[in-house]
C-alpha positions as CSV (number, residue, x, y, z in Angstrom):
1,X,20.5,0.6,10.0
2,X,23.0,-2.2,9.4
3,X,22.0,-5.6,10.0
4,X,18.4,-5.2,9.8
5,X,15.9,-5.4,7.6
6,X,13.1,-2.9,7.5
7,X,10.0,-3.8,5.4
8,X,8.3,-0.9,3.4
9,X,4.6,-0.8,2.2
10,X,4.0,0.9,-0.7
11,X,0.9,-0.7,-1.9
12,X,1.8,-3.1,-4.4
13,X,5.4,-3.2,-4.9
14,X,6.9,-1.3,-6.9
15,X,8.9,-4.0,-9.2
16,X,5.2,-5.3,-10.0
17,X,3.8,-1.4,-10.9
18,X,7.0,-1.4,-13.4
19,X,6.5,-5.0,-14.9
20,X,3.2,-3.8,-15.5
21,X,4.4,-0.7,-16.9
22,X,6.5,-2.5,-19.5
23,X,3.5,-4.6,-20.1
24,X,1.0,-2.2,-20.8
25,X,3.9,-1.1,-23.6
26,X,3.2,-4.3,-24.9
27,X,-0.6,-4.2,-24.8
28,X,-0.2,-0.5,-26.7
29,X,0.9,-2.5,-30.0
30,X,-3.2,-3.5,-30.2
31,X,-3.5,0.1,-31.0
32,X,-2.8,0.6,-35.1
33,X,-0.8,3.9,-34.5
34,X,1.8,2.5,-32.1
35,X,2.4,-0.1,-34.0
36,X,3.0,1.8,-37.1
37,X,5.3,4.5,-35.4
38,X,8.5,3.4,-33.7
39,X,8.3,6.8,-32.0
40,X,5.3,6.7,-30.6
41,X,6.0,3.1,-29.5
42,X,9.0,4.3,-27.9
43,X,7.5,7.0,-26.3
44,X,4.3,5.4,-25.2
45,X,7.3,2.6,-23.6
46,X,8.6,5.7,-21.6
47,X,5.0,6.7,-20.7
48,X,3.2,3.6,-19.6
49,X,6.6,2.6,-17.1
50,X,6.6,5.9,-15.7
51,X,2.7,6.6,-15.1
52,X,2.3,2.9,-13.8
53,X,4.7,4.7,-10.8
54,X,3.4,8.0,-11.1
55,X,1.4,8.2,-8.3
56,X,4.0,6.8,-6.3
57,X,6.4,9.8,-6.6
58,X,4.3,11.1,-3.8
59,X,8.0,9.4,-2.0
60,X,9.2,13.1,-2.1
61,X,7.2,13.7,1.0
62,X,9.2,11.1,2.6
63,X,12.7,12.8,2.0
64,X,11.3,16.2,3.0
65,X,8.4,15.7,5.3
66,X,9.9,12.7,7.0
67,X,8.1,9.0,7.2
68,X,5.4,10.4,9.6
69,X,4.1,12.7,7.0
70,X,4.4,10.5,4.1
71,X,2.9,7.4,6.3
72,X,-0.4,9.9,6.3
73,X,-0.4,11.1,2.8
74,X,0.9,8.4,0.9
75,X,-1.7,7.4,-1.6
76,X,-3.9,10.3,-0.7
77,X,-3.8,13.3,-3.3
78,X,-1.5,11.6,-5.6
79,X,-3.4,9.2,-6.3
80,X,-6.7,10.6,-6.1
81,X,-9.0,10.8,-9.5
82,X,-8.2,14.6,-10.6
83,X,-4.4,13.5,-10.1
84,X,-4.9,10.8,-12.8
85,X,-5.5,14.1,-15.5
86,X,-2.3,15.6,-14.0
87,X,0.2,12.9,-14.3
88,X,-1.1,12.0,-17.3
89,X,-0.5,15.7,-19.1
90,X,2.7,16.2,-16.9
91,X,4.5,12.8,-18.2
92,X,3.4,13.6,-21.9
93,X,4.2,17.0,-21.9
94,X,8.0,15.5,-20.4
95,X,8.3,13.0,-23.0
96,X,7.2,15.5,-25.6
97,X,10.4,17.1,-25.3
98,X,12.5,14.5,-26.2
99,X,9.7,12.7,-28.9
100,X,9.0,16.3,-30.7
101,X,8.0,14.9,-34.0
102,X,5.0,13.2,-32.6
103,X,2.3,14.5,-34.3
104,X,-0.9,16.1,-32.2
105,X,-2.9,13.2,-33.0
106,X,0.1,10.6,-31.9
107,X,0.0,12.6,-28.5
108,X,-3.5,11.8,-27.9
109,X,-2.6,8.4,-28.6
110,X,0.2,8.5,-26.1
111,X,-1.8,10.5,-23.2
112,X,-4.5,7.5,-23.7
113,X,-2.0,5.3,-22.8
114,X,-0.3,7.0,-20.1
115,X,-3.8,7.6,-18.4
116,X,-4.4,3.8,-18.8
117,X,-1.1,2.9,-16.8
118,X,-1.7,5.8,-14.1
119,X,-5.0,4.5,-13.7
120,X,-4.4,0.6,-13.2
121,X,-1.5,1.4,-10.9
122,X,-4.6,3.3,-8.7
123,X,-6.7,0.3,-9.1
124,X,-4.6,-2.9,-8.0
125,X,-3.7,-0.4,-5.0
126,X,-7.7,-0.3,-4.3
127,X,-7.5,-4.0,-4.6
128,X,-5.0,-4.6,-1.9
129,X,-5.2,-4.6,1.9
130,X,-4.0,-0.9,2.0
131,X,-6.4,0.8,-0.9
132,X,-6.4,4.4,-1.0
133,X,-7.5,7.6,-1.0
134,X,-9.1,7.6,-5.0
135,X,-12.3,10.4,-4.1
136,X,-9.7,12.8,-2.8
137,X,-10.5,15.9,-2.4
138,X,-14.1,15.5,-2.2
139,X,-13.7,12.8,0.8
140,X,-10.9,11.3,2.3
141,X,-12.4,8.3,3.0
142,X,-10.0,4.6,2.2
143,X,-10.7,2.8,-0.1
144,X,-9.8,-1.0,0.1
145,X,-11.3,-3.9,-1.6
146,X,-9.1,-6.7,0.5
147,X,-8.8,-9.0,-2.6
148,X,-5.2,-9.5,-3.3
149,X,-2.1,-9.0,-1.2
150,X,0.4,-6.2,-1.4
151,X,2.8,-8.3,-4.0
152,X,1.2,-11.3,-5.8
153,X,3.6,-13.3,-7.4
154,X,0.7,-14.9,-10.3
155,X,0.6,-11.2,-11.3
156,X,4.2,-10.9,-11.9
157,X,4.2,-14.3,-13.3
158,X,2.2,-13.9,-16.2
159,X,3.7,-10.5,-16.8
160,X,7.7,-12.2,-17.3
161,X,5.9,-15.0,-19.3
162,X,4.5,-12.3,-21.6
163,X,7.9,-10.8,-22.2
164,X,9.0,-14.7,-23.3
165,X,6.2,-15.0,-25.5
166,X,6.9,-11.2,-26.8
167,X,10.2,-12.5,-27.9
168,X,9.1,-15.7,-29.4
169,X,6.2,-14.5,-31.3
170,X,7.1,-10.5,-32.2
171,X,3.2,-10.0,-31.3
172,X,3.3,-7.9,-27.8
173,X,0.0,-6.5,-28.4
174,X,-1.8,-9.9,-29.6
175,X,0.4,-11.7,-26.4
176,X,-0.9,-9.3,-23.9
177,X,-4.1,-8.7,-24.9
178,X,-4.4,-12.8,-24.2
179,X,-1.6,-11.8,-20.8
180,X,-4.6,-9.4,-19.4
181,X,-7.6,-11.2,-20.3
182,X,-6.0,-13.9,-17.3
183,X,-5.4,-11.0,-15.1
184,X,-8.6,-9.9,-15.7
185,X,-10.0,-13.3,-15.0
186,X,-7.9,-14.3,-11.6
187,X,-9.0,-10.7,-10.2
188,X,-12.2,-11.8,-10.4
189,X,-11.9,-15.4,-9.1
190,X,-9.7,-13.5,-6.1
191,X,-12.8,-10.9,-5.3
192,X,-15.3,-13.7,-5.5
193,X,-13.6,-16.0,-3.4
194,X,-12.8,-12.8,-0.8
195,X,-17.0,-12.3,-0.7
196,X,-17.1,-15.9,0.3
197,X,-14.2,-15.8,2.9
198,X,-16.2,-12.7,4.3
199,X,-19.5,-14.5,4.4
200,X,-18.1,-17.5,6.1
201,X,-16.7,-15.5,8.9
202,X,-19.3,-13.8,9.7
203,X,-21.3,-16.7,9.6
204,X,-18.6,-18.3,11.5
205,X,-19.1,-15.2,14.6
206,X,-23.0,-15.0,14.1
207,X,-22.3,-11.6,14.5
208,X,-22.0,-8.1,12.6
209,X,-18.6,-6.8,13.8
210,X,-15.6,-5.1,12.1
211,X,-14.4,-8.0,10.1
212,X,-11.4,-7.2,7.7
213,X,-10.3,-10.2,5.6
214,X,-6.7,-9.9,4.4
215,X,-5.4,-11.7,1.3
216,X,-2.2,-13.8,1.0
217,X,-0.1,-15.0,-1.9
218,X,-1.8,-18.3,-1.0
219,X,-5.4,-18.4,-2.0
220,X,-6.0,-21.0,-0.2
221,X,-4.8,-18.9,2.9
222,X,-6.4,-15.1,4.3
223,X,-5.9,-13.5,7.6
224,X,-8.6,-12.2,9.6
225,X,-9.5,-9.1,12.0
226,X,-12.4,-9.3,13.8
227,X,-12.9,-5.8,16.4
228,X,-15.5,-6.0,19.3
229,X,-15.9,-3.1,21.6
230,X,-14.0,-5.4,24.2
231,X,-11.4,-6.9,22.1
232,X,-9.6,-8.1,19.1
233,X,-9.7,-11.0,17.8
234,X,-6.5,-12.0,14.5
235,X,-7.3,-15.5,13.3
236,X,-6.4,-17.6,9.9
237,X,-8.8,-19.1,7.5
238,X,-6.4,-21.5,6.1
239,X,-8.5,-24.9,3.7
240,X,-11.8,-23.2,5.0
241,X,-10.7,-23.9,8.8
242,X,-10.7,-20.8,10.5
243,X,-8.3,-20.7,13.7
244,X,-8.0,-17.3,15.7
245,X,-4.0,-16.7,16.7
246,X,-4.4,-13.6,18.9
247,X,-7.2,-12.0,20.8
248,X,-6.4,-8.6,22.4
249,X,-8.4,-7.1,25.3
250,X,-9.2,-3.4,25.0
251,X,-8.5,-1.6,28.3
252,X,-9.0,1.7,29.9
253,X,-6.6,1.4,32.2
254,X,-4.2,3.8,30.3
255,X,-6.6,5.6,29.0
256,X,-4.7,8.8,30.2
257,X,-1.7,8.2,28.5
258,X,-3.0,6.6,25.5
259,X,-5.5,10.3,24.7
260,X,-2.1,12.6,26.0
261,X,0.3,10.7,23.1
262,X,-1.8,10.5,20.1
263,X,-1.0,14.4,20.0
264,X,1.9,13.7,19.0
265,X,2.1,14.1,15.6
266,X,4.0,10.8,14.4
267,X,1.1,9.0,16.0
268,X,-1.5,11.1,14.1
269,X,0.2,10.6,11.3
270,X,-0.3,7.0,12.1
271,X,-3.9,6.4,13.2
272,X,-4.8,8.5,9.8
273,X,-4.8,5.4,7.7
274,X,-4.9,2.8,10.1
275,X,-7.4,-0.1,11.0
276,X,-7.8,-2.1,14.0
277,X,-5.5,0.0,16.2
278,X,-4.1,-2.3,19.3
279,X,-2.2,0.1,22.1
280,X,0.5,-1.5,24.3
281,X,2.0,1.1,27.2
282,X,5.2,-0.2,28.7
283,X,6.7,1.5,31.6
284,X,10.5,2.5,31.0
285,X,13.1,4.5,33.2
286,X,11.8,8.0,32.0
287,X,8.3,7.4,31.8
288,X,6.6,5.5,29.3
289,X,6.9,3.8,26.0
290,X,4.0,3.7,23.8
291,X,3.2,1.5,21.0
292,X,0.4,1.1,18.5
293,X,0.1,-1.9,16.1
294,X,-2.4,-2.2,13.2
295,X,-3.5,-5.7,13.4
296,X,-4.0,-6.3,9.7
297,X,-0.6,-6.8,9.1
298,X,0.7,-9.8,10.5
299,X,3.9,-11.4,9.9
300,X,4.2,-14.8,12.1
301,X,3.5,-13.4,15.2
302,X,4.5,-9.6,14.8
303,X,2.9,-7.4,13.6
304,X,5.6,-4.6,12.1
305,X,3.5,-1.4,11.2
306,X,3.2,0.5,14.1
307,X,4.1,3.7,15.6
308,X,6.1,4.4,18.8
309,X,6.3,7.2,21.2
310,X,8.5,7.7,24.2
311,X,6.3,10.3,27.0
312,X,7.1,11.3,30.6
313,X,5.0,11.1,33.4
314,X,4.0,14.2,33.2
315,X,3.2,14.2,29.7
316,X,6.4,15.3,28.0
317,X,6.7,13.8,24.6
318,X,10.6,12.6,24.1
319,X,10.5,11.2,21.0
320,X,8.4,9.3,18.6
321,X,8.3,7.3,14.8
322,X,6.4,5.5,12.7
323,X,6.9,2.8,10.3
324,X,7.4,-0.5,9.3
325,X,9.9,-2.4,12.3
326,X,10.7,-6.1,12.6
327,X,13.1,-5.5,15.5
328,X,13.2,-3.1,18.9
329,X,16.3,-1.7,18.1
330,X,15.0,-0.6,14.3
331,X,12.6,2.0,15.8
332,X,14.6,2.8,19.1
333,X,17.3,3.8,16.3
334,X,14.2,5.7,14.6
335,X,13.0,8.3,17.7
336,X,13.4,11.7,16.7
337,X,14.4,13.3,20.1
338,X,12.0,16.3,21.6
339,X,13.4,19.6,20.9
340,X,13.3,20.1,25.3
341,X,14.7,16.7,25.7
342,X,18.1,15.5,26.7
343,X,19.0,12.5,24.6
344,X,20.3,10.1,27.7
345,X,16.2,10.0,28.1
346,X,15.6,8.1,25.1
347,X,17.2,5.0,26.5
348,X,14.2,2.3,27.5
């Protein structure tokens, strides 16, 4: 859609997965095989970029299932621990066509690798606000750990100042051995310092809520959810001052309308992995116009992942999307029309 700017989630974004791809090539050099084989260095360079996306090629279900279906499944299956095993043999059984000299021994040494990248790209998306769905297919229970947000620039930083000292030095594997070793170090200062945030809130409340504390890319700065069975409450803990910005009253009064849409299957698709689900029903010409936002992602004061759906009064569904919209007209543009329904309905 010209003009506008739609934001998409995929975890952590993907420039940081491939930065940390090309890293990890640069860790490998530790390992006394890759750095005496220029093949296997080049290959394992192939491998650890690609499997640090790997589980992120689960986009297919976008361009074929539509955004609904990939909104549900994203970071489900693909991503999951048996899935680690597949990408990894799939990409080096790929790259073993094109690096066929490699002996059987220099393979293991490159599926080691490739398992490594597949794997961290799993684990910084459990560390984010999203997480995922990692015990699939024995539960498909989230998994989130809440301790840094979706792209974290310190992450990125360190990775480009690796690839200065990898030119200065010629030592990749010495210079990202020392790279990590901070990584490993800020992730730990970063969960730490989200166990603290989480205590002080709920010390803050005095009570046992839903609480979900959301990083930012300043740690000085997290977003918080707090979920009553009357309300919402979205706040900021910003220096340790902790300042609620929105508080949103749960209502039966649309109860009705509220149950009839979430059949609809762009909505189910929706409330599949979200948290802290606030419903807004607006009346328009042709019925009704329903929206549901999750609360843990706030930008300013919108909050852009949500799903929409257009209904009748008498319960016909006319059209309905979800995703990431900053702007009306970005998700109007977005409502696939009902089969049953004539298009001049769709106008709010």
């Amino acid at each position: 859609m010209k003009g506008n700017r739609i934001l998409e989630v995929n975890c952590m974004d993907t420039s940081t997965h491939i930065t940390m791809g090309f890293g990890l090539a640069g860790l490998a050099f530790i390992d006394p095989a890759v750095a005496a084989q220029p093949e296997l260095a080049s290959a394992v360079l192939i491998g650890t970029v690609l499997g640090s996306n790997a589980p992120d090629f689960d986009y297919g279900i976008r361009l074929f299932k539509g955004n609904g279906m990939y909104t549900e499944h994203h970071r489900g299956l693909s991503h999951s621990i048996p899935a680690w095993f597949m990408w990894t043999g799939l990409l080096t059984a790929i790259i073993y066509l094109f690096h066929f000299n490699l002996t059987a021994l220099e393979l293991i040494h490159l599926s080691g690798w490739i398992c490594l990248a597949v794997m961290m790209h799993v684990m910084f998306d459990i560390f984010n606000a999203y997480g995922t769905q990692v015990a699939r297919p024995f539960t498909k229970k989230w998994l989130s750990l809440n301790f840094i947000p979706l792209f974290d620039p310190l992450i990125v930083f360190l990775h480009l100042l690796g690839f200065a000292l990898w030119g200065l030095t010629g030592d990749p594997g010495l210079v990202f051995l020392f790279i990590y070793l901070i990584v490993v170090l800020y992730l730990l200062e970063r969960f730490f310092s989200s166990r603290r945030v989480l205590a002080m809130v709920k010390k803050e409340l005095g009570r046992d809520e839903s609480i979900t504390i959301i990083p930012t890319v300043r740690w000085s700065v997290w977003h918080i959810v707090s979920e009553t069975d009357s309300s919402f409450d979205v706040g900021e803990l910003r220096n340790k001052e902790l300042t609620w910005i929105h508080t949103f009253e749960k209502s039966d009064r649309d109860a009705y309308v509220i149950d009839k849409v979430k059949k609809d299957k762009n909505v189910g698709h929706f409330l599949k992995n979200s948290k802290h689900v606030h419903t807004v029903v607006l009346p328009i010409p042709s019925g009704y116009e329903i929206r549901f936002f999750d609360l843990r992602f706030r930008t300013k004061n919108h909050y852009p992942y949500m799903a929409v759906c257009q209904m009748t009064k008498n319960g016909l569904i006319l059209g309905s999307c979800t995703g990431w919209f900053h702007h009306a007209n970005q998700f109007k543009n977005k409502l696939i029309p009902h089969e049953n329904a004539g298009k001049n309905q769709l106008e709010a």
